[in-house]
PDB file of N, CA, C, O and CB in Angstrom:
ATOM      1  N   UNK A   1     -15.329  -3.493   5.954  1.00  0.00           N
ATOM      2  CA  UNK A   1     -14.328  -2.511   5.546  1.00  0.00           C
ATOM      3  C   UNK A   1     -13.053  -2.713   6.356  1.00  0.00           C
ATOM      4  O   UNK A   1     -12.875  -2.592   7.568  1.00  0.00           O
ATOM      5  CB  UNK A   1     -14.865  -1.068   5.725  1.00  0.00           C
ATOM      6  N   UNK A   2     -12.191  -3.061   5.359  1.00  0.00           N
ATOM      7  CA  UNK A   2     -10.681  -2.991   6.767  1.00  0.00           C
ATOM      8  C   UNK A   2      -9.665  -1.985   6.846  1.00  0.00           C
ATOM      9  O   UNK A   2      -9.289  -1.326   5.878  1.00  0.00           O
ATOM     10  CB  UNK A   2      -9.550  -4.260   6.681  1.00  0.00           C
ATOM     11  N   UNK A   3      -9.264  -1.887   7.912  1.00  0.00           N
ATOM     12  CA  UNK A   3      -8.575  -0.211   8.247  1.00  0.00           C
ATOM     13  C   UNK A   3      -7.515   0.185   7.040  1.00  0.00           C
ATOM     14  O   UNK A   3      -7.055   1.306   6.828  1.00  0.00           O
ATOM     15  CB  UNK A   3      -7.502  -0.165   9.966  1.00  0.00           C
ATOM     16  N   UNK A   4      -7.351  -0.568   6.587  1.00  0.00           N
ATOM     17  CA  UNK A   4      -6.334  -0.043   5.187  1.00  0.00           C
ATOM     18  C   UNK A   4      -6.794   0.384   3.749  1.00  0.00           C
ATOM     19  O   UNK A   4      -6.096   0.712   2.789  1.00  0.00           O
ATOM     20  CB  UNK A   4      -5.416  -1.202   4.776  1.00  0.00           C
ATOM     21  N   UNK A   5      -8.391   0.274   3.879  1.00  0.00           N
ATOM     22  CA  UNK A   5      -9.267   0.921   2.509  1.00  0.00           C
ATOM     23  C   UNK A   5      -8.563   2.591   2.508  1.00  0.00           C
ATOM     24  O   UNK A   5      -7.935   3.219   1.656  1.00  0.00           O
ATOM     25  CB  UNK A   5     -11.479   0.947   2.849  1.00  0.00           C
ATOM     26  N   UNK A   6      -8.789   2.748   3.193  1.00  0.00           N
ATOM     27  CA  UNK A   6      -7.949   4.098   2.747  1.00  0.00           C
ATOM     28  C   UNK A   6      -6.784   4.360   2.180  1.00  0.00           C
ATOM     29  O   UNK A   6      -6.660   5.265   1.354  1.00  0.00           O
ATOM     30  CB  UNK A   6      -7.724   4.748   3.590  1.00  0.00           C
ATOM     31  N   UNK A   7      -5.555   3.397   2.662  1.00  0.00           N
ATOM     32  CA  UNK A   7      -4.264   3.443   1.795  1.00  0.00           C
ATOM     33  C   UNK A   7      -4.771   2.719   0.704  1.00  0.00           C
ATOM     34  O   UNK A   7      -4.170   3.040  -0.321  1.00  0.00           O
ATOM     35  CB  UNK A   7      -2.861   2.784   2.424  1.00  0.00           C
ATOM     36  N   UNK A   8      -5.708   1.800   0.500  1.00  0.00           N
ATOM     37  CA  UNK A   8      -5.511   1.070  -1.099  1.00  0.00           C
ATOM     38  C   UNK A   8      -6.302   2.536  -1.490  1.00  0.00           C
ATOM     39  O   UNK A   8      -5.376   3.315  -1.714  1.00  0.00           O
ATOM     40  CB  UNK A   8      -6.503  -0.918  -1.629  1.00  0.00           C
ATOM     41  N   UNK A   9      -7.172   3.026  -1.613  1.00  0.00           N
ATOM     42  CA  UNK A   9      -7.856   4.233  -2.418  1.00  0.00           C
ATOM     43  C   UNK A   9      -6.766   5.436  -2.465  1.00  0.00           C
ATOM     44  O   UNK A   9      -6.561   6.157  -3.442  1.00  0.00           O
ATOM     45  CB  UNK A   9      -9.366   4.798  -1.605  1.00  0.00           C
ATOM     46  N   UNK A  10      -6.182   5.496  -1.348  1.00  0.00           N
ATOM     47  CA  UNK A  10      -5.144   6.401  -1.538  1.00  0.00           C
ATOM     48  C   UNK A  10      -3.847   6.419  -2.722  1.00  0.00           C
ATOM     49  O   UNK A  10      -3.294   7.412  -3.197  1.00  0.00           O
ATOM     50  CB  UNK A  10      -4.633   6.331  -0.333  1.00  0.00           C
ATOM     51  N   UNK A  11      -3.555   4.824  -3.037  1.00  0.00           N
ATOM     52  CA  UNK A  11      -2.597   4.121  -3.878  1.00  0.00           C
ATOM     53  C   UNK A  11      -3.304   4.189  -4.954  1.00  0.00           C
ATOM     54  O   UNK A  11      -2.746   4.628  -5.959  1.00  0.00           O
ATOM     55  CB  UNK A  11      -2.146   2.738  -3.522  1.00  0.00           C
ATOM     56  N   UNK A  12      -4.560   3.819  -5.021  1.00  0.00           N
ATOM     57  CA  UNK A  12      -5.164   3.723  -6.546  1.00  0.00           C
ATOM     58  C   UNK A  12      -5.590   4.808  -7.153  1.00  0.00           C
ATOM     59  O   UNK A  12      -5.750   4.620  -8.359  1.00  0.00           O
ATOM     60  CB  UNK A  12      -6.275   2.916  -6.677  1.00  0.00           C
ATOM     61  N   UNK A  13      -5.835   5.864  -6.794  1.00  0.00           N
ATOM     62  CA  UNK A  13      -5.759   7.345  -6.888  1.00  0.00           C
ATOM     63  C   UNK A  13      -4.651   7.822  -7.588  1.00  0.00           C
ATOM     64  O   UNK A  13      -4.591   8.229  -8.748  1.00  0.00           O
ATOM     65  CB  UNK A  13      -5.737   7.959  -5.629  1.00  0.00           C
ATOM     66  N   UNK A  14      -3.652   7.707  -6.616  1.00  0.00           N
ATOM     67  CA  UNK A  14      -2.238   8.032  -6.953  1.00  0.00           C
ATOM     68  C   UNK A  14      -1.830   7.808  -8.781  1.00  0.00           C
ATOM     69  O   UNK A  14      -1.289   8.523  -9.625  1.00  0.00           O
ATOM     70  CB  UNK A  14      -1.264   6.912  -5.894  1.00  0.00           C
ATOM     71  N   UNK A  15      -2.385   6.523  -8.777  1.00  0.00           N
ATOM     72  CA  UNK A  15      -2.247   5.770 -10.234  1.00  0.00           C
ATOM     73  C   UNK A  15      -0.671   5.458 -10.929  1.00  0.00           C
ATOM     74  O   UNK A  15      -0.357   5.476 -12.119  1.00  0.00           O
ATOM     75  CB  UNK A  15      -3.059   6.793 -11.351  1.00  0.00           C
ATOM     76  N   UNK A  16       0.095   5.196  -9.835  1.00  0.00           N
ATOM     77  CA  UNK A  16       1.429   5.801 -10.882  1.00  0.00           C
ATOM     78  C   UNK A  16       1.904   3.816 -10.813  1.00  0.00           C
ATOM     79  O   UNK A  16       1.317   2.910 -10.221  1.00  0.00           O
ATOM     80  CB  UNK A  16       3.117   7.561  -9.804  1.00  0.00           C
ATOM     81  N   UNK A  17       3.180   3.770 -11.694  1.00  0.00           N
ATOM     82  CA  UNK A  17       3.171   2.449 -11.948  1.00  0.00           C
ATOM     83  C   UNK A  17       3.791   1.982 -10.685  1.00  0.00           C
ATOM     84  O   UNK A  17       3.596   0.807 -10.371  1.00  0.00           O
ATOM     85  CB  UNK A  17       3.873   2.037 -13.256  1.00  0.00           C
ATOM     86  N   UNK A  18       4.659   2.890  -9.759  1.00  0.00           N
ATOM     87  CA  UNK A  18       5.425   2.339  -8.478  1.00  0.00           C
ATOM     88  C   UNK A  18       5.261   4.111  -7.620  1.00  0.00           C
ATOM     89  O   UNK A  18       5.412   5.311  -7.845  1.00  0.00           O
ATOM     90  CB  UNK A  18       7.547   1.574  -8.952  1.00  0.00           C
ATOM     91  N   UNK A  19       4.870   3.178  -6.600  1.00  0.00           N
ATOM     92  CA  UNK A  19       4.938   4.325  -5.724  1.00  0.00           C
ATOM     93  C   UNK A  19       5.716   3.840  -4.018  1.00  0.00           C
ATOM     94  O   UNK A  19       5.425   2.913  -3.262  1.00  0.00           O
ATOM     95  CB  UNK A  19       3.167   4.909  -5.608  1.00  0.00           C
ATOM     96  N   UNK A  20       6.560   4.713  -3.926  1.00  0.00           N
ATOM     97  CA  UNK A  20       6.923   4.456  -2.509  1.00  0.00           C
ATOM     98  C   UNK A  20       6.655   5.418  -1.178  1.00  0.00           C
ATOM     99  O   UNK A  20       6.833   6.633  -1.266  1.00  0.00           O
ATOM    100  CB  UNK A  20       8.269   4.293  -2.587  1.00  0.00           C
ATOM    101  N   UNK A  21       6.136   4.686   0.281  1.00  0.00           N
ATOM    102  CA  UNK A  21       5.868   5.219   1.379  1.00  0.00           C
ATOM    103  C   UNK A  21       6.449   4.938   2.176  1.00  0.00           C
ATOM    104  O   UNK A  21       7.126   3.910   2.168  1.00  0.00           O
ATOM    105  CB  UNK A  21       4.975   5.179   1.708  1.00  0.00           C
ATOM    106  N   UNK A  22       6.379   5.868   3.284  1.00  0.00           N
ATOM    107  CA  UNK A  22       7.543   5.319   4.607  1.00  0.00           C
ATOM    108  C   UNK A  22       6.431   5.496   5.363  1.00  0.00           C
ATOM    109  O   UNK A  22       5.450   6.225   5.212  1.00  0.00           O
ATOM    110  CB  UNK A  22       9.185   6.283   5.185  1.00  0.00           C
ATOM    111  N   UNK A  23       6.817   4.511   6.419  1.00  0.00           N
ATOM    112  CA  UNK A  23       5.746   4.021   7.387  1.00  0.00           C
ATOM    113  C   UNK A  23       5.029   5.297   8.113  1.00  0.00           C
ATOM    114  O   UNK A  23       3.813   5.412   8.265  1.00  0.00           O
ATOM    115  CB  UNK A  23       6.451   3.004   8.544  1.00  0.00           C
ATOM    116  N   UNK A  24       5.940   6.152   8.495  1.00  0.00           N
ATOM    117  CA  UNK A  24       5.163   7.915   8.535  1.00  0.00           C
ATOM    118  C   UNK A  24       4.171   8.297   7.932  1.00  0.00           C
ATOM    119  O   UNK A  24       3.251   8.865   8.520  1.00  0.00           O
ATOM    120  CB  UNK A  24       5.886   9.006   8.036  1.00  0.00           C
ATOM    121  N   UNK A  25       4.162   7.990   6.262  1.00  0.00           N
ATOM    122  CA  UNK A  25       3.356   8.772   5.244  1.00  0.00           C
ATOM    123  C   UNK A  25       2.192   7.762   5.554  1.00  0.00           C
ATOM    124  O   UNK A  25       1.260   8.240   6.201  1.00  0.00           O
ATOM    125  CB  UNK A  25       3.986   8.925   3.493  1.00  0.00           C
ATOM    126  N   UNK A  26       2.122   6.753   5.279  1.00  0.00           N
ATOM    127  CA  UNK A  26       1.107   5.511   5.971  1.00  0.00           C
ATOM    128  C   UNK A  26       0.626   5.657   7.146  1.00  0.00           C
ATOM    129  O   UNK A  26      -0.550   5.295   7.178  1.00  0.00           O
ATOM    130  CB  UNK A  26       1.700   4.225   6.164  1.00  0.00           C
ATOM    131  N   UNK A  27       1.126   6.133   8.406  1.00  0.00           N
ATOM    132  CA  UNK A  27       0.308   5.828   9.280  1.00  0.00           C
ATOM    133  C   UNK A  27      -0.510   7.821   9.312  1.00  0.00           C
ATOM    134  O   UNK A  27      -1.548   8.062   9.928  1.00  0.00           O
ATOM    135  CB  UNK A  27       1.306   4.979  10.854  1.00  0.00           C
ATOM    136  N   UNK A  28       0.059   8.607   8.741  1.00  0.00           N
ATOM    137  CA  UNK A  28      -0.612  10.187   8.311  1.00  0.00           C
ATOM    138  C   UNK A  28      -1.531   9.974   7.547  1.00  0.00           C
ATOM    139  O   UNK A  28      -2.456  10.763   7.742  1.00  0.00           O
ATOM    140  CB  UNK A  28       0.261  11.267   7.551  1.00  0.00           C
ATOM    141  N   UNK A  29      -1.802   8.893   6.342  1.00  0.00           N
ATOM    142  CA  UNK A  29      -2.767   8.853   5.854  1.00  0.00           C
ATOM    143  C   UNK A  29      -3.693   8.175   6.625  1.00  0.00           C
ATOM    144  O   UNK A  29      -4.604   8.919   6.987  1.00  0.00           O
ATOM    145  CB  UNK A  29      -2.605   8.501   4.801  1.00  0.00           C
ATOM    146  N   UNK A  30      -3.811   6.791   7.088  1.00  0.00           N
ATOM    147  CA  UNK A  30      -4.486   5.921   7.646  1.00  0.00           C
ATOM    148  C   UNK A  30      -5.027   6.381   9.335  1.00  0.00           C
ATOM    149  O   UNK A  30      -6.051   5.995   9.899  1.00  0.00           O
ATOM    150  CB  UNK A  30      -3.571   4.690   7.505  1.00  0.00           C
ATOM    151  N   UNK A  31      -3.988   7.296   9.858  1.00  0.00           N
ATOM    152  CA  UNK A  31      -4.101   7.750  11.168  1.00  0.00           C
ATOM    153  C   UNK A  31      -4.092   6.394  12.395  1.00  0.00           C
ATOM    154  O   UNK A  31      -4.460   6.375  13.570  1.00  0.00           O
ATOM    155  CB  UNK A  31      -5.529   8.652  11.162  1.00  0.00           C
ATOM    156  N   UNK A  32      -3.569   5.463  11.610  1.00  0.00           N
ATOM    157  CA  UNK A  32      -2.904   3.955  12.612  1.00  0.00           C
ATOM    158  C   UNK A  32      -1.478   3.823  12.420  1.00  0.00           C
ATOM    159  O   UNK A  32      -1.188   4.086  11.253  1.00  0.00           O
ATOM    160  CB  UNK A  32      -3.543   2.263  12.084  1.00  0.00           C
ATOM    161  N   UNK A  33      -0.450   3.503  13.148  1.00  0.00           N
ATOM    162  CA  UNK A  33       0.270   3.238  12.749  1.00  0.00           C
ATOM    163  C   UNK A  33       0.589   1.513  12.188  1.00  0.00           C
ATOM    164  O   UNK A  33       0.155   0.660  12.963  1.00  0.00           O
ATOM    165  CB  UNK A  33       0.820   3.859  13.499  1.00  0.00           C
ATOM    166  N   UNK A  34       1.225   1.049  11.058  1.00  0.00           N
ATOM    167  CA  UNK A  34       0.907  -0.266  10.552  1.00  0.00           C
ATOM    168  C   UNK A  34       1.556  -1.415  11.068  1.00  0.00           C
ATOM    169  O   UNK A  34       2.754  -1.198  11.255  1.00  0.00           O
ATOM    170  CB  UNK A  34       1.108  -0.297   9.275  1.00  0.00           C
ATOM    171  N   UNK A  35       1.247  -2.383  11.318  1.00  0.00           N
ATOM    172  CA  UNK A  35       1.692  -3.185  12.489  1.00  0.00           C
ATOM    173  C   UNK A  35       1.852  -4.993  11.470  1.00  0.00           C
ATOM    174  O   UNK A  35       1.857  -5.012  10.239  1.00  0.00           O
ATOM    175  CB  UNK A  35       0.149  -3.037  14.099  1.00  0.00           C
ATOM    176  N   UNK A  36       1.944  -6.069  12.185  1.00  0.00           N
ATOM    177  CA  UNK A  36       2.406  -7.161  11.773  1.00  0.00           C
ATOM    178  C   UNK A  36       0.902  -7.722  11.145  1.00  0.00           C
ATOM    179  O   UNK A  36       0.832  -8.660  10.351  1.00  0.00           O
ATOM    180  CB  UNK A  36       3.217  -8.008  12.986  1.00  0.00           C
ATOM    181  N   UNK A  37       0.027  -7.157  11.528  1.00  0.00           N
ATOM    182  CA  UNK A  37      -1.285  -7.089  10.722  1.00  0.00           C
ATOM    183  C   UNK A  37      -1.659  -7.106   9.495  1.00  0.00           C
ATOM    184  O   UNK A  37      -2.554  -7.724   8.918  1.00  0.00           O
ATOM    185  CB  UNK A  37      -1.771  -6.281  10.901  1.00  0.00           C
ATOM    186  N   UNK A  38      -0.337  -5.837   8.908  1.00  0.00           N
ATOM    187  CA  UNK A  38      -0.180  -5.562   6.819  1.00  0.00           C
ATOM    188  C   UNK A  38      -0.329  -6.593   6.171  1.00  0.00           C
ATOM    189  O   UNK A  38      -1.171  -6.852   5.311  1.00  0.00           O
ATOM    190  CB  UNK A  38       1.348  -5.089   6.054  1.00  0.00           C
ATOM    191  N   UNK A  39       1.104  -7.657   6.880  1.00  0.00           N
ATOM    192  CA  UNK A  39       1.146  -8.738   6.419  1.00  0.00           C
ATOM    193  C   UNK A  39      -0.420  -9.446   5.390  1.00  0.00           C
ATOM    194  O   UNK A  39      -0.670  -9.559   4.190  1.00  0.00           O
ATOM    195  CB  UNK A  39       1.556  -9.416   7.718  1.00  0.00           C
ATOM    196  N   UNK A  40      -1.090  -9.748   6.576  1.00  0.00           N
ATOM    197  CA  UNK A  40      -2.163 -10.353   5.759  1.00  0.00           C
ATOM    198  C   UNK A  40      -3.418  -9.385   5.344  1.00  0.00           C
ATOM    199  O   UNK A  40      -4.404  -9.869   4.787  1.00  0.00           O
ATOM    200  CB  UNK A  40      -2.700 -11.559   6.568  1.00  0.00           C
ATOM    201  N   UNK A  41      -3.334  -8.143   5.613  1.00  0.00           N
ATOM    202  CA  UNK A  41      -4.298  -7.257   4.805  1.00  0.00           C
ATOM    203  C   UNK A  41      -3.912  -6.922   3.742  1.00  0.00           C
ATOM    204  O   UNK A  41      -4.793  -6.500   2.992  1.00  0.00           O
ATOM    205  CB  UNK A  41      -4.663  -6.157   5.308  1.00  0.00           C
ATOM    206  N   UNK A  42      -2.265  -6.952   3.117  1.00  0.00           N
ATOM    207  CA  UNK A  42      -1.678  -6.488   2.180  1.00  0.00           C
ATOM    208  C   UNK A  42      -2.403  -7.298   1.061  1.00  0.00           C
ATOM    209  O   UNK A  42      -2.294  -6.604   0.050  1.00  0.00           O
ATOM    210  CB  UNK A  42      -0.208  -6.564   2.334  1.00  0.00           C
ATOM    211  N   UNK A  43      -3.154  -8.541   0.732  1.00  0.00           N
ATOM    212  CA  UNK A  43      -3.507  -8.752   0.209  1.00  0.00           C
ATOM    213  C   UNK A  43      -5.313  -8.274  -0.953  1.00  0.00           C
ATOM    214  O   UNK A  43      -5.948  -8.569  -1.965  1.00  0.00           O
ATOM    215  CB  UNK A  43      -3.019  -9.442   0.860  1.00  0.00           C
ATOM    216  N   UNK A  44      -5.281  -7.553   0.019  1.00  0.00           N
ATOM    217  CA  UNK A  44      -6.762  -6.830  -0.533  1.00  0.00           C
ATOM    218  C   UNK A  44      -6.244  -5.945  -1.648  1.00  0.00           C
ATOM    219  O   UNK A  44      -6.825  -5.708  -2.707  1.00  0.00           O
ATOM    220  CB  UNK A  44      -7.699  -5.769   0.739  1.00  0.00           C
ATOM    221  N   UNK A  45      -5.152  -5.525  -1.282  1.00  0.00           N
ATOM    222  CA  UNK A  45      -4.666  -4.241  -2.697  1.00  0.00           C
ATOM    223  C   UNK A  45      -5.321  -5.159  -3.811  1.00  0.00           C
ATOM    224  O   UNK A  45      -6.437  -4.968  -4.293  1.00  0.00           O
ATOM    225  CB  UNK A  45      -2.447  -3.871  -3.128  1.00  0.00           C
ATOM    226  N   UNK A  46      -4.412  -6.232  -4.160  1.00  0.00           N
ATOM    227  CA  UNK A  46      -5.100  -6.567  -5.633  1.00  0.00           C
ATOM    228  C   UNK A  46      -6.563  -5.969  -6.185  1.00  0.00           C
ATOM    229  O   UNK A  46      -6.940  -5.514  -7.265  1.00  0.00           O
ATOM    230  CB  UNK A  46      -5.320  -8.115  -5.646  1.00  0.00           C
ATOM    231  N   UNK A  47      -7.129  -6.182  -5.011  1.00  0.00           N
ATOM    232  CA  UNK A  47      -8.953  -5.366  -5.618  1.00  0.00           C
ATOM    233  C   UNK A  47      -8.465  -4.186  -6.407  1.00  0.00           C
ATOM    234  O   UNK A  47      -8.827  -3.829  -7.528  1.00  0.00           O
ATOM    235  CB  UNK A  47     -10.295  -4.530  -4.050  1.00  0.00           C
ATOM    236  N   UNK A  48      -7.714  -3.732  -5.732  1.00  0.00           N
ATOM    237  CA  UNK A  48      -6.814  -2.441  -6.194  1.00  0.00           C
ATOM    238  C   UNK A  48      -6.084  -2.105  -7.399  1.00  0.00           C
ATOM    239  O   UNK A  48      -5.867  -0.947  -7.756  1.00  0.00           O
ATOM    240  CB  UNK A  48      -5.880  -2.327  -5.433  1.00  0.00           C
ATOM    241  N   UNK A  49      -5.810  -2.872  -7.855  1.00  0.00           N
ATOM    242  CA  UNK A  49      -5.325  -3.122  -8.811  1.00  0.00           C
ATOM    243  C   UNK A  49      -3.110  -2.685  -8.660  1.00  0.00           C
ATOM    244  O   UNK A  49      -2.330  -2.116  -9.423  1.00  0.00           O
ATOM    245  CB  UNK A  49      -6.467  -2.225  -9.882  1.00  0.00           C
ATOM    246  N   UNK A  50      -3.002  -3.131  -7.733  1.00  0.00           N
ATOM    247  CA  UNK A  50      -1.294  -3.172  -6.984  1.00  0.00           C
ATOM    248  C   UNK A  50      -1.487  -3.778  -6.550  1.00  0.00           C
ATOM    249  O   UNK A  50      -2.613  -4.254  -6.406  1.00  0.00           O
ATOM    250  CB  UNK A  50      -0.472  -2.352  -6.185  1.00  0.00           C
ATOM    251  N   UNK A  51       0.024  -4.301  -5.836  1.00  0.00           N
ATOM    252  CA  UNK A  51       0.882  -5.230  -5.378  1.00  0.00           C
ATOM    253  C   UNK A  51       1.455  -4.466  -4.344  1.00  0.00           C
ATOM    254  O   UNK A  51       1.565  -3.248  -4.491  1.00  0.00           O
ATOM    255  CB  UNK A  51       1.825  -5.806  -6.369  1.00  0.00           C
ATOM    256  N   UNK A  52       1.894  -5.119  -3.147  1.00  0.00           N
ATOM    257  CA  UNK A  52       3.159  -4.818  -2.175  1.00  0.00           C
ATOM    258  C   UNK A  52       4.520  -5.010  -3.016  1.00  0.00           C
ATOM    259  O   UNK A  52       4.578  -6.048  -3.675  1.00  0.00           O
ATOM    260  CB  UNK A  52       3.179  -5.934  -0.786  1.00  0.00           C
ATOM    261  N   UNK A  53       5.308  -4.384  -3.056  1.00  0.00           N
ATOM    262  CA  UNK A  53       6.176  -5.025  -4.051  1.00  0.00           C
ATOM    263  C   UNK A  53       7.258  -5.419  -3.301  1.00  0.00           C
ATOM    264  O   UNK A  53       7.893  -6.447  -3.537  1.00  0.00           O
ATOM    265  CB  UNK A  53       6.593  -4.170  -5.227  1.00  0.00           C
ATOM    266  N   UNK A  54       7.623  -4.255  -1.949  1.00  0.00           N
ATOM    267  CA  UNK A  54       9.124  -4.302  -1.210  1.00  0.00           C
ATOM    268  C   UNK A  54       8.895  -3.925  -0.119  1.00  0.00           C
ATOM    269  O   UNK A  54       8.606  -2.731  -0.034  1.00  0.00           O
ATOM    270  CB  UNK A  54      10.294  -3.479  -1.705  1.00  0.00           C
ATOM    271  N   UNK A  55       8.922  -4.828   1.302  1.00  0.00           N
ATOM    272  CA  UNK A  55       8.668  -4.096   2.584  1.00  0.00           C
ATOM    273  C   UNK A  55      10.313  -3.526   2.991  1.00  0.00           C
ATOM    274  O   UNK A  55      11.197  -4.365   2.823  1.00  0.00           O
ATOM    275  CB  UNK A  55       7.887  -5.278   3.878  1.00  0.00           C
ATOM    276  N   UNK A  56      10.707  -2.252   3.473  1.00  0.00           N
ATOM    277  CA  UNK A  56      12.262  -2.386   3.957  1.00  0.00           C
ATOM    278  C   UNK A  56      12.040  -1.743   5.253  1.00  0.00           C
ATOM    279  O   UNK A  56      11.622  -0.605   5.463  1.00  0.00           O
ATOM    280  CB  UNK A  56      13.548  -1.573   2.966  1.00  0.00           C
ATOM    281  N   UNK A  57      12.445  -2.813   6.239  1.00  0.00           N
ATOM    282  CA  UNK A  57      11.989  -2.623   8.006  1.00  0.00           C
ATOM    283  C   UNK A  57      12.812  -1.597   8.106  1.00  0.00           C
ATOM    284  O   UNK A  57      12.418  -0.604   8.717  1.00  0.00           O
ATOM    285  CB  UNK A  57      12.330  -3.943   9.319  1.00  0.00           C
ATOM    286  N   UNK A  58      14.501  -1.626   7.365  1.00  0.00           N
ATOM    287  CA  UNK A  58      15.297  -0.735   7.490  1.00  0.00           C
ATOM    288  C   UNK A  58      15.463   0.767   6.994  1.00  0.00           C
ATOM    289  O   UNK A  58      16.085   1.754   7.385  1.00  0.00           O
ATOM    290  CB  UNK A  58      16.026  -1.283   7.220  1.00  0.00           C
ATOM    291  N   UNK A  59      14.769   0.521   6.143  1.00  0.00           N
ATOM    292  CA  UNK A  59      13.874   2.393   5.740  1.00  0.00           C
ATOM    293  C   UNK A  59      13.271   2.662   6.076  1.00  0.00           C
ATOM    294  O   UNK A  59      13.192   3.843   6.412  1.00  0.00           O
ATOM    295  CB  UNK A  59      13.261   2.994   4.813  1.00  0.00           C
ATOM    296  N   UNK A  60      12.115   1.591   6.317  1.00  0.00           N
ATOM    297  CA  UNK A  60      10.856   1.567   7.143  1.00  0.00           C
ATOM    298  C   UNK A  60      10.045   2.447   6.256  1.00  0.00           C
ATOM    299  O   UNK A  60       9.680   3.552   6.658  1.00  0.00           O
ATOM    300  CB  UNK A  60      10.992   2.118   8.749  1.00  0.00           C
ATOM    301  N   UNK A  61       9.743   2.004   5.059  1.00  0.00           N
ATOM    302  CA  UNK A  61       9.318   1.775   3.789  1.00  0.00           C
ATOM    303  C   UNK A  61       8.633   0.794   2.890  1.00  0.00           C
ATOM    304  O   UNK A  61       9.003  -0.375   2.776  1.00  0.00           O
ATOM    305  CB  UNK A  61      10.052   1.893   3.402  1.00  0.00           C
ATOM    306  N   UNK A  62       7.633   1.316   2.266  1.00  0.00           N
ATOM    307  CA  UNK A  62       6.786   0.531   1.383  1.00  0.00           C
ATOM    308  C   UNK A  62       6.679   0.741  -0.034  1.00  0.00           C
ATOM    309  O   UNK A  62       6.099   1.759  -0.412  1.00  0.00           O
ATOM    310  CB  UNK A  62       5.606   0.618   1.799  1.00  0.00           C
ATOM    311  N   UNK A  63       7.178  -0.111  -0.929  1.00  0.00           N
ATOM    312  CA  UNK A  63       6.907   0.028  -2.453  1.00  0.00           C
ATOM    313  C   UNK A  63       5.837  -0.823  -2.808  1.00  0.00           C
ATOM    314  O   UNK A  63       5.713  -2.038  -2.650  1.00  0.00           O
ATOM    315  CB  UNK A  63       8.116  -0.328  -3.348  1.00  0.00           C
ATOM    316  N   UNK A  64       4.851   0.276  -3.470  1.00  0.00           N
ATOM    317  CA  UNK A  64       3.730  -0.403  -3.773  1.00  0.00           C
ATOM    318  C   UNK A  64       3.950  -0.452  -5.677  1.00  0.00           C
ATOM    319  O   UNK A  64       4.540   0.394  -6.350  1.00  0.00           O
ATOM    320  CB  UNK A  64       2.228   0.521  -3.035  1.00  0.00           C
ATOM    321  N   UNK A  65       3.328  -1.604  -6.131  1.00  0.00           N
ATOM    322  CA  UNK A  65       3.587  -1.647  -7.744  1.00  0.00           C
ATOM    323  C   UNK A  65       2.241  -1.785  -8.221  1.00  0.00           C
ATOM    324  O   UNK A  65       1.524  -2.516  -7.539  1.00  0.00           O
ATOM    325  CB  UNK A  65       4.578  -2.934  -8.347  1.00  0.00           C
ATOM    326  N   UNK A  66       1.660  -1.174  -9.379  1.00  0.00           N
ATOM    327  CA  UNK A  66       0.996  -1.421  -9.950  1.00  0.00           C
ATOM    328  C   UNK A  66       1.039  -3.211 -10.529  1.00  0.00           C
ATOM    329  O   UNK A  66       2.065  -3.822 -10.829  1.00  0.00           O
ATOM    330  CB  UNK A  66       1.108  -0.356 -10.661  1.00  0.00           C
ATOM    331  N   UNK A  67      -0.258  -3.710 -10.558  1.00  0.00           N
ATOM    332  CA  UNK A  67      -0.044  -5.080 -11.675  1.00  0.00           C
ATOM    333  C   UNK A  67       0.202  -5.003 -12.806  1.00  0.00           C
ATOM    334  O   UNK A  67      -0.233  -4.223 -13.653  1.00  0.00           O
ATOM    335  CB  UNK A  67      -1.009  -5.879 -11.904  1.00  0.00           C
ATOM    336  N   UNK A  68       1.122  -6.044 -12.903  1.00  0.00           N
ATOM    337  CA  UNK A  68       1.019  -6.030 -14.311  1.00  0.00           C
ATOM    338  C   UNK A  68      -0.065  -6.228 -15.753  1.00  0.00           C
ATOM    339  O   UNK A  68       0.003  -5.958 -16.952  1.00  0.00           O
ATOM    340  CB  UNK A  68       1.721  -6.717 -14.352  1.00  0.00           C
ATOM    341  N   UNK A  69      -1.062  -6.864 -14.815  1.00  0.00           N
ATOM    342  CA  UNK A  69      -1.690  -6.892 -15.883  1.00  0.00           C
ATOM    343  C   UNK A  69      -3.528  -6.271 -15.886  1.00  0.00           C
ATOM    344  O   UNK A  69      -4.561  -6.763 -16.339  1.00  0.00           O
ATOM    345  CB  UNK A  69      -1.439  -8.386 -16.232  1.00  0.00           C
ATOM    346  N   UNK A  70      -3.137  -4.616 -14.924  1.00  0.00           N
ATOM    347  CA  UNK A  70      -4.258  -3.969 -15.043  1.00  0.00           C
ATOM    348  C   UNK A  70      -3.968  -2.994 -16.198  1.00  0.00           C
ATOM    349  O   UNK A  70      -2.924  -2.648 -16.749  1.00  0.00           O
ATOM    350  CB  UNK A  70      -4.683  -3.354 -13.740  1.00  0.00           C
ATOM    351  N   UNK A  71      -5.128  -2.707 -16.350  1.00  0.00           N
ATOM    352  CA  UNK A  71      -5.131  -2.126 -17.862  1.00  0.00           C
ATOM    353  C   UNK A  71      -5.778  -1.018 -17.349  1.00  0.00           C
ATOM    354  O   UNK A  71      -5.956  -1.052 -16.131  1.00  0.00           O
ATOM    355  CB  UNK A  71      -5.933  -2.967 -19.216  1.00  0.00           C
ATOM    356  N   UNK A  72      -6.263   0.160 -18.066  1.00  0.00           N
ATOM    357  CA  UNK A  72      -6.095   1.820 -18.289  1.00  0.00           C
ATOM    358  C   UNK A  72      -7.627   1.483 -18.633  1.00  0.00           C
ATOM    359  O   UNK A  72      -8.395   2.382 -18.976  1.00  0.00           O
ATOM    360  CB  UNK A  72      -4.796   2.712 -19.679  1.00  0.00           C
TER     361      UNK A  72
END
């Protein structure tokens, strides 16, 4: 299990086609704050059925996207 199952269940829940978080709302859900680590855990979302779509260090913000080609 890796420490970010909770934000992907949290994201896939959500269900919406784009959703955005700031590193606050992420580390309140997860109770870690997210570190240079995302990088390569960000890849498990797909199980998820999303994408990372936009990291912005300068909002310090995350847009997560649904795939395109999960289906309902």
């Amino acid at each position: 299990m890796s420490k970010y199952n909770i934000l992907w269940e949290y994201i896939q829940k959500d269900d919406s086609q784009s959703l955005k978080l700031s590193f606050n709302e992420i580390r309140d859900i997860i109770g870690i704050e997210i570190d240079h680590s995302f990088l390569n855990y960000k890849k498990e979302l797909i199980q998820y059925g999303y994408q990372v779509d936009k990291i912005s260090l300068k909002e310090k913000t995350i847009i997560f996207k649904k795939n395109a080609l999960e289906k309902k």
